[in-house]
C-alpha positions in Angstrom: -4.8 8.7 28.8 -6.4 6.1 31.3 -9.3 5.8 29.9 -8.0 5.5 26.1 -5.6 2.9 27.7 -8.7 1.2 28.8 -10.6 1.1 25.6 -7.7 -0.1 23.8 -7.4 -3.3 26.6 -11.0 -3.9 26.4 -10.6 -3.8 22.2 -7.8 -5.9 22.2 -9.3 -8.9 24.7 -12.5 -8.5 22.3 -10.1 -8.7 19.3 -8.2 -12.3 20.8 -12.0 -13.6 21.4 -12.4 -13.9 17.8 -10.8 -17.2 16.9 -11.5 -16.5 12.9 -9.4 -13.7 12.8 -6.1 -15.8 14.4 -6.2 -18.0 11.0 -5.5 -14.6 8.8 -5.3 -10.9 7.8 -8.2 -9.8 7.7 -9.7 -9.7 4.1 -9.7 -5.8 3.8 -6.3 -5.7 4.6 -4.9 -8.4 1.8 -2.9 -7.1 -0.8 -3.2 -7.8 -4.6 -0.9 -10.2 -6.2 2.0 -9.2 -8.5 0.7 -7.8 -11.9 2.8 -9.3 -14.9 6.1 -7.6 -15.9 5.7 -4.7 -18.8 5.8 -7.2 -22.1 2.3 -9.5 -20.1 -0.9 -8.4 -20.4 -1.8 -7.6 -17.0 -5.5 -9.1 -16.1 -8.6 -7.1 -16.7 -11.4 -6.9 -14.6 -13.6 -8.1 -17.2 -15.6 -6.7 -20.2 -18.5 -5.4 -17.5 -16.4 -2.8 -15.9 -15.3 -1.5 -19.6 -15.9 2.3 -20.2 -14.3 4.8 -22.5 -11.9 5.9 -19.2 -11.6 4.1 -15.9 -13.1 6.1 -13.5 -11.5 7.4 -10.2 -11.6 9.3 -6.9 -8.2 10.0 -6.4 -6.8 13.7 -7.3 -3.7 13.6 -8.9 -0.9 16.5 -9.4 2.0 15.4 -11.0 5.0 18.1 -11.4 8.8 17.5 -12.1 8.3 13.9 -11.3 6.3 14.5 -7.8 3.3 12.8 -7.6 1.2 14.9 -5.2 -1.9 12.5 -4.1 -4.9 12.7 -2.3 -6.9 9.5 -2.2 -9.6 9.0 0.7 -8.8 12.7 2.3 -5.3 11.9 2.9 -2.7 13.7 0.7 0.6 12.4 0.0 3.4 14.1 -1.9 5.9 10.9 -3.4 7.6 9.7 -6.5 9.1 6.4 -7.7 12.8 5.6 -7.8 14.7 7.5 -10.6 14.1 5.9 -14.1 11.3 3.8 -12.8 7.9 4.5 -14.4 5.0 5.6 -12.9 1.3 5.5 -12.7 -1.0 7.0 -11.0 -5.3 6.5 -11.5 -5.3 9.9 -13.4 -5.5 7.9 -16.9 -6.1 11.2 -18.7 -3.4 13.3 -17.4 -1.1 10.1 -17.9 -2.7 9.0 -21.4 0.7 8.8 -23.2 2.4 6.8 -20.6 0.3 4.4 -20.6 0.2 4.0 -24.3 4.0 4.1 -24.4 4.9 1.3 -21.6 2.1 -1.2 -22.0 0.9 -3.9 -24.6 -2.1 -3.8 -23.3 -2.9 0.1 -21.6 -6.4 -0.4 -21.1 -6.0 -3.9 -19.0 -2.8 -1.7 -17.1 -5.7 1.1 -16.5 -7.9 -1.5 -15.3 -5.2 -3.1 -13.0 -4.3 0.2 -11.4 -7.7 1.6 -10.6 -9.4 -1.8 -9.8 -6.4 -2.5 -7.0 -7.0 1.2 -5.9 -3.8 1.7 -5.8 -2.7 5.5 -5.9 0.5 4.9 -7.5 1.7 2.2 -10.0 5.8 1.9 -10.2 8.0 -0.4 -12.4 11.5 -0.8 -13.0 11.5 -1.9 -17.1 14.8 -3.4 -16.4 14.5 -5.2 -13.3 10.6 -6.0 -13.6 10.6 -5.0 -9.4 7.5 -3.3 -8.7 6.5 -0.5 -5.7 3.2 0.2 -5.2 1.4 3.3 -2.8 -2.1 2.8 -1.5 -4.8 4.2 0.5 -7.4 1.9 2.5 -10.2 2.8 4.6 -12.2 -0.2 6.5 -13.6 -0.9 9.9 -10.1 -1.7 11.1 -8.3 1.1 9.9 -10.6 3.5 11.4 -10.3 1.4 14.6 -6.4 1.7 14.7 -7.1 5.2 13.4 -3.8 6.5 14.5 -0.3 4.7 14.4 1.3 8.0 16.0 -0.2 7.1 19.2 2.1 4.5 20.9 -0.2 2.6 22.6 -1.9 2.1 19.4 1.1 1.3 17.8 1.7 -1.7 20.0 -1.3 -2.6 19.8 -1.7 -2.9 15.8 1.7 -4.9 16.1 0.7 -7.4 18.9 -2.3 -7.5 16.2 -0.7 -8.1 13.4 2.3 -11.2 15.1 -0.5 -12.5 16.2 -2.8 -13.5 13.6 -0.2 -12.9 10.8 0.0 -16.5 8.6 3.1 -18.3 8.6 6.2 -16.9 7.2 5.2 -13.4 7.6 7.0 -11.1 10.3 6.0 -8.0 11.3 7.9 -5.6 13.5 8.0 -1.4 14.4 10.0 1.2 12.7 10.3 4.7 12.5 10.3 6.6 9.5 11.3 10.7 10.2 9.7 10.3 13.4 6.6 8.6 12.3 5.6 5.8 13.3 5.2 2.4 10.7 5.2 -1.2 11.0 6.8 -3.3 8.6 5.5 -6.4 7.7 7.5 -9.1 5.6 5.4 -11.6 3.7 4.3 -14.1 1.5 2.0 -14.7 -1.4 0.3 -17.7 -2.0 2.5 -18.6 -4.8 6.0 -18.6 -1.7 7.2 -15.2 -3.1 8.4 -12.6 -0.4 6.8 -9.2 -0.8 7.8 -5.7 1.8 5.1 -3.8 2.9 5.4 -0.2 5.6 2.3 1.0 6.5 0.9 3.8 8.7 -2.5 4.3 9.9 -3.1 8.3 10.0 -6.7 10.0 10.3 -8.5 6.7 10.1 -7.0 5.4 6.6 -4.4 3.2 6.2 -1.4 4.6 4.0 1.1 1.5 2.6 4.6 0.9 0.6 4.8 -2.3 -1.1 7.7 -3.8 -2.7 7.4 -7.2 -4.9 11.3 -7.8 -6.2 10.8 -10.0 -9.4 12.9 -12.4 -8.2 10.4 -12.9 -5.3 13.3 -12.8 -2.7 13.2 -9.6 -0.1 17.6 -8.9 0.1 19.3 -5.9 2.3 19.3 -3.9 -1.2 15.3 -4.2 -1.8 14.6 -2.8 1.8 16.8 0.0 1.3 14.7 0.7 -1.6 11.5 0.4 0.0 12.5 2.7 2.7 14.2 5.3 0.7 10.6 5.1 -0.9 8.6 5.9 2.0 11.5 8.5 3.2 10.8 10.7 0.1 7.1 10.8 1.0 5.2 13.3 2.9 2.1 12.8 4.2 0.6 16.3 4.4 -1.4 16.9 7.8 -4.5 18.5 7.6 -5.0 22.2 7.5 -6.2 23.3 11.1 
């Protein structure tokens, strides 16, 4: 235990010599903007990346509404609000939904898979939008592990500390796991909720981005009820 506590010190006065890194998140860790609501044409990646179906790594298992996920060795059994839809990158097992919600189901394809992000949800009459994702980077695997509580203060003395302006980050507990939630901003002034974990090296987040651009009591109920109803399956030993 000493000697982890050391290594973590030693990382964390090598992380505060970095001046660059006080300005901003760092880059892997930004989050996409707000696709448009169901009736827009969400934005392509461009003709290049066309192909007769997206491809993907993730494997998908979708049954009674679960979405059982595993995306960059971590599997995570979820599913969206009820009534919402949802998407996940497995455009051929989920052909028909895309077809049925979307003007434009090959620029939604495009969005879903070129955000990697595992699971897509929208609420057709609210336009609010919850998003689940997987990242793996340099930082991640240095955090590797949020369960560990001297990690976990030292991601969130991370994250207040080079955070931009308006952004507030904090640590909750989610059935006994360990999370930090971060409130923040887009470029365009909108508030968006994010609770992330960091768990075998990867980096699993919940996003919420209300339509209306303002985070209320009732959208951080959602979001949490959201990443209650997850499970984040450990691996087999």
């Amino acid at each position: 235990m000493k000697k982890t506590l050391t290594l973590l010190l030693a990382a964390l006065m090598l992380l505060s010599a970095l001046p660059a890194l006080t300005e901003a998140l760092p880059p892997d860790l930004e989050l996409p903007e707000r696709p448009g609501r169901l009736e827009a044409e969400l934005n392509p990646l461009g003709e290049g990346t066309r192909s007769a179906t997206p491809q993907t790594e993730d494997v998908v298992e979708i049954s009674d509404g679960v979405f059982r996920i595993t995306s960059k060795g971590i599997t995570v059994s979820l599913s969206a609000p009820f009534g919402w839809y949802a998407f996940s990158q497995d455009v051929k097992q989920q052909l028909d939904d895309y077809l049925y919600v979307f003007n434009d189901p090959r620029g939604a394809m495009e969005f879903v898979i070129g955000h990697d992000l595992s699971l897509f949800a929208l609420d057709a009459q609210s336009g609010d939008q919850l998003l689940f994702y997987t990242r793996d980077s340099a930082t991640t695997r240095f955090f590797n592990d949020l369960q560990n509580p001297e990690v976990q203060a030292l991601a969130l003395g991370y994250f207040q500390k080079n955070a931009p302006e308006g952004h507030d980050a904090s640590a909750i507990t989610v059935k006994d796991r360990a999370f930090i939630r971060s409130l923040e901003l887009t470029g365009a002034g909108e508030q968006i909720l994010v609770i992330f974990t960091y768990t075998q090296g990867i980096q699993v987040g919940f996003q919420l981005q209300p339509d209306d651009g303002q985070i209320g009591p009732e959208d951080e109920a959602l979001l949490l009820s959201f990443v209650e109803g997850a499970v984040i399956h450990e691996p087999a030993q």
